[in-house]
N, C-alpha and C positions, 0 to 999 in steps of 0.2 A: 588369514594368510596374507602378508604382503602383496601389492600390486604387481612387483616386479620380478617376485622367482616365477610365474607363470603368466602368457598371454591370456586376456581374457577372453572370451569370443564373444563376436558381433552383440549378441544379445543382452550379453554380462554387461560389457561396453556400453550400449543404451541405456541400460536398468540403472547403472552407476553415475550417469549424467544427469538421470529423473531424479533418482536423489538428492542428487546437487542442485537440479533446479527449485527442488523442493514447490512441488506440483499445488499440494493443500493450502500455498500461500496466492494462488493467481488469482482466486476471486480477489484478495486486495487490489489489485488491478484491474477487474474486470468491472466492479460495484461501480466507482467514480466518474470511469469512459459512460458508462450507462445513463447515469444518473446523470452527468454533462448532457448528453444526448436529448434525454428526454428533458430540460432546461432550456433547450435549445427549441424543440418544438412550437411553433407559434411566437415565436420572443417577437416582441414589435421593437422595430428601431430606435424608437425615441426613447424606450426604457433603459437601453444600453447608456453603459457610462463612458465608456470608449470604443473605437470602433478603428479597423485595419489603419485607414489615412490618418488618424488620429482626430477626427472630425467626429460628431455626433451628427448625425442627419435624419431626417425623419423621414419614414415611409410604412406602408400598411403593414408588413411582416419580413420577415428575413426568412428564408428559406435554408433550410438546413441541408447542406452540403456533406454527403453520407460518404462519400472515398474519403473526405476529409477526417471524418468521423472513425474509419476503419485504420486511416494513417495512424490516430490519436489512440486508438487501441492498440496498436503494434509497437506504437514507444512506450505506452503503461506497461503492457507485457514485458518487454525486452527491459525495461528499465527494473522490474522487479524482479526476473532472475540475473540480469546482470548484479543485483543488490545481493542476491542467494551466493551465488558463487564469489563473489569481491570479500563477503562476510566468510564464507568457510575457506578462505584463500589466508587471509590478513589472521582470522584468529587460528586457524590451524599452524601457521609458521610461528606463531607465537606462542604456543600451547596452550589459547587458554579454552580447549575443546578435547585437552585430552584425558579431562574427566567429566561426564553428563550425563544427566538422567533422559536429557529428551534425543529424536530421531540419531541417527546415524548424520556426520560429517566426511567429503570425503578425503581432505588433508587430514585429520586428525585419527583418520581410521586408516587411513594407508588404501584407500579404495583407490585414488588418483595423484598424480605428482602433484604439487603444489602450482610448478611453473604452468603446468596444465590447465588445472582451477582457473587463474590466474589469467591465462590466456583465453579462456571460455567468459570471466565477466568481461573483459577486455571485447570481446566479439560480439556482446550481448549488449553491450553498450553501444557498438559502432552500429549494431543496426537501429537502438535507439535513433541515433542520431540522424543514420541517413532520413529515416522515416518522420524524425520531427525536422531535417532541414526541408523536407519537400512541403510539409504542413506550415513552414515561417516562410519559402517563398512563394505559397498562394496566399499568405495573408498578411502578415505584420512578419518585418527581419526582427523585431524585440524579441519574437517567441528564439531566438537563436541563443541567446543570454539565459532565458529561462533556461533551457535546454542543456545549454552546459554548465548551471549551475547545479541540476537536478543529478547530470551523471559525477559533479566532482562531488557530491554531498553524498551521493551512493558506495562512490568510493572511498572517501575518507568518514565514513560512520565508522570503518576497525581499521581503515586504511592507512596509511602515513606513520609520522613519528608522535602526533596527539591528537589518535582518532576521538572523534566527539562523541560515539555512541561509549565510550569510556567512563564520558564525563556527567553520563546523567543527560545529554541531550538529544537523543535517538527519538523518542517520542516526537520532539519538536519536527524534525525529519520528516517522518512519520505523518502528521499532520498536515503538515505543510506541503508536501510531495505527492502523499498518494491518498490527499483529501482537495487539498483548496487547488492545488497547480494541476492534478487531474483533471480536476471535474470541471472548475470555472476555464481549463486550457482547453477541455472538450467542446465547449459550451462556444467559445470562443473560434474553435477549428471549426465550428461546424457553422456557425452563425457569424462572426467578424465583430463580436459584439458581449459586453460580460455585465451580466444583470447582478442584483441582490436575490436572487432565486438560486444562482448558480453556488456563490459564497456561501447561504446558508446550507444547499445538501455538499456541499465542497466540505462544510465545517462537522457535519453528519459524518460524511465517510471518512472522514479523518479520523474520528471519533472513535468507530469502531473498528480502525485498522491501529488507531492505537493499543484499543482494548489487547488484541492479539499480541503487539508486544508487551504489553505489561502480560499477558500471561506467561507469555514465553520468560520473561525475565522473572516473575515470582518463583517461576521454576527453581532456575540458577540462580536463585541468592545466594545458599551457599556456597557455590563453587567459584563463582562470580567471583562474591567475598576473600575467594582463596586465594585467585588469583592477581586481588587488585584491580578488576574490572569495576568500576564508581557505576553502572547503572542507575536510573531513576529509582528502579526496586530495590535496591541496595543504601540509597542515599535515603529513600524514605523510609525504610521498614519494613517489615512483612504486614503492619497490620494496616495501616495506613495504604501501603501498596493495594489489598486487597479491595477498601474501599474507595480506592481511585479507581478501580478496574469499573464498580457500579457505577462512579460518575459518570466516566463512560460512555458507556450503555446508556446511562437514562439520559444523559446531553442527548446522544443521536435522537431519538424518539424525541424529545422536545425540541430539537431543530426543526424536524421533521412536520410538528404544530405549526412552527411558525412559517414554514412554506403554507403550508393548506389557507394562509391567506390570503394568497395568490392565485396556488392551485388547490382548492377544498378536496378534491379526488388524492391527494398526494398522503391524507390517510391509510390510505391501504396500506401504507408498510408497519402499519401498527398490526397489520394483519401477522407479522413475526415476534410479537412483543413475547407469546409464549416461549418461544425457544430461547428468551433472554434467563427465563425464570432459574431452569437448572443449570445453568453457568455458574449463575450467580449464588445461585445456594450454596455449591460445592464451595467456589470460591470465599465465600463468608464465613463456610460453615468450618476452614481450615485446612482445604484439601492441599495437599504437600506432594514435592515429587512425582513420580510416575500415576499418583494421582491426578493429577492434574494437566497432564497430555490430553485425557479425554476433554475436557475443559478449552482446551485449544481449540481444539476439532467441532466442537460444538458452539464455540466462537465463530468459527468462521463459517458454520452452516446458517447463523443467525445473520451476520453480517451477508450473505450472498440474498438469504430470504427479502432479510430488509431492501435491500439492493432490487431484488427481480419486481417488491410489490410495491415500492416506492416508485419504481418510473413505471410500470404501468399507469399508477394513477397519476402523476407527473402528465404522463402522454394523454389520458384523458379529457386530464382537463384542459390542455392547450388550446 
């Protein structure tokens, strides 16, 4: 039933904004801050490449600055439902959400106005910002550039007149957003300081926050296809898509090696490598459509895994 022949109550109201925030995507955000965090534990100064003054200076350890830490959690968060609602806002007004096989949308369902959507990633974003301006003026004003580049990149992946997640470049986004700008910007909020420890798990979470979207877009290839949406999944195939999804998966796990040369403890998140196994079967094996929702979801329990056993051992061994 339409939004608008009935008020919905309080709780409809809620339930219809969780939606929108689309909840099963926040480990994407919460893996990176983490994983920055425990990068940040024990970092000696001299290791750092750059540092707030823009000076390298040497001293025994840099002490991890945890408000700072919790700020850089609150712009990851707000920056990824700001991302949820900007994407069901821009493709809902354009129709290309009004045929799918995956979750409910709430433009393209008539759950919520658009201008509304609309105005929610708009809010989602402002509190990004205030949260990372307080984080660029305890450390470096450059993080203020990061920062709004990270929310015009959020908005214009379906936003504008030639949004880029159109074009086959969403993943790049993806990467570079809610793996390398998270995690080395955590590492950095928290420490004043960005190691080759932090780039490599930055390059890990990326990795598997990619994975999520090539799942999500194997999904919609066809509809994708229908509507002239160019996706990465679209431009490369269905089958080739499928074995970019394992690259993946197996890049993280092998980043993840090449930290334990640093931190040997940083192991442990191979302690998740099982839950990679039936992902990827399915995915190989040709799971299509509504098949393949589960696949999502078991994506992203693998990617939090990785995430919770990776900085454990991270922190270990600092």
């Amino acid at each position: 039933m339409p939004w608008c022949r009935h008020r919905p109550h309080h709780g409809a109201q809620m339930n219809r904004w969780m939606i929108g925030a689309r909840l099963r995507t926040l480990p994407a955000a919460v893996v990176p801050v983490a994983l920055g965090a425990a990068c940040g534990l024990g970092t000696p100064r001299e290791l750092g490449w750059w540092s707030g003054d823009g000076v390298v200076v040497s001293a025994d350890h840099v002490g991890v600055v945890w408000w700072r830490v919790a700020l850089a959690l609150i712009v990851s968060l707000a920056l990824q439902v700001g991302v949820n609602y900007a994407n069901d806002y821009s493709d809902g007004i354009r129709g290309t959400d009004d045929v799918r096989v995956g979750p409910q949308r709430l433009v393209a369902s008539g759950l919520a106005p658009a201008k509304q959507v609309k105005m929610a990633a708009m809010a989602a974003f402002g509190v990004a910002a205030v949260a990372g301006l307080a984080v660029a003026v305890s450390t470096s004003l450059w993080l203020l550039a990061v920062g709004a580049a990270a929310i015009a990149a959020g908005w214009f992946y379906t936003g504008g007149p030639k949004p880029y997640g159109y074009l086959g470049l969403g993943e790049i986004f993806v990467f570079v957003f809610f793996g390398l700008v998270a995690t080395v910007g955590t590492t950095f909020a928290a420490t004043e300081t960005i190691t080759w420890l932090s780039i490599a798990m930055g390059s890990a979470a990326g990795s598997l926050a990619c994975a999520l979207l090539v799942i999500n877009n194997l999904r919609d290839i066809p509809t994708d296809r229908e509507v002239g949406k160019q996706t990465l999944a679209v431009r490369l195939g269905d089958a080739r898509t499928r074995w970019f999804y394992v690259l993946l998966v197996v890049a993280s796990f092998a980043l993840l090696a090449v930290a334990a040369f640093e931190r040997p403890w940083a192991l442990l998140g191979f302690a998740a490598a099982p839950l990679a196994f039936a992902p990827s079967k399915a995915v190989l094996g040709g799971a299509t459509g509504p098949a393949l929702i589960p696949v999502l979801g078991a994506t992203g329990k693998l990617q939090l895994a990785f995430g919770f056993a990776a900085t454990v051992g991270l922190a270990i061994s600092s």
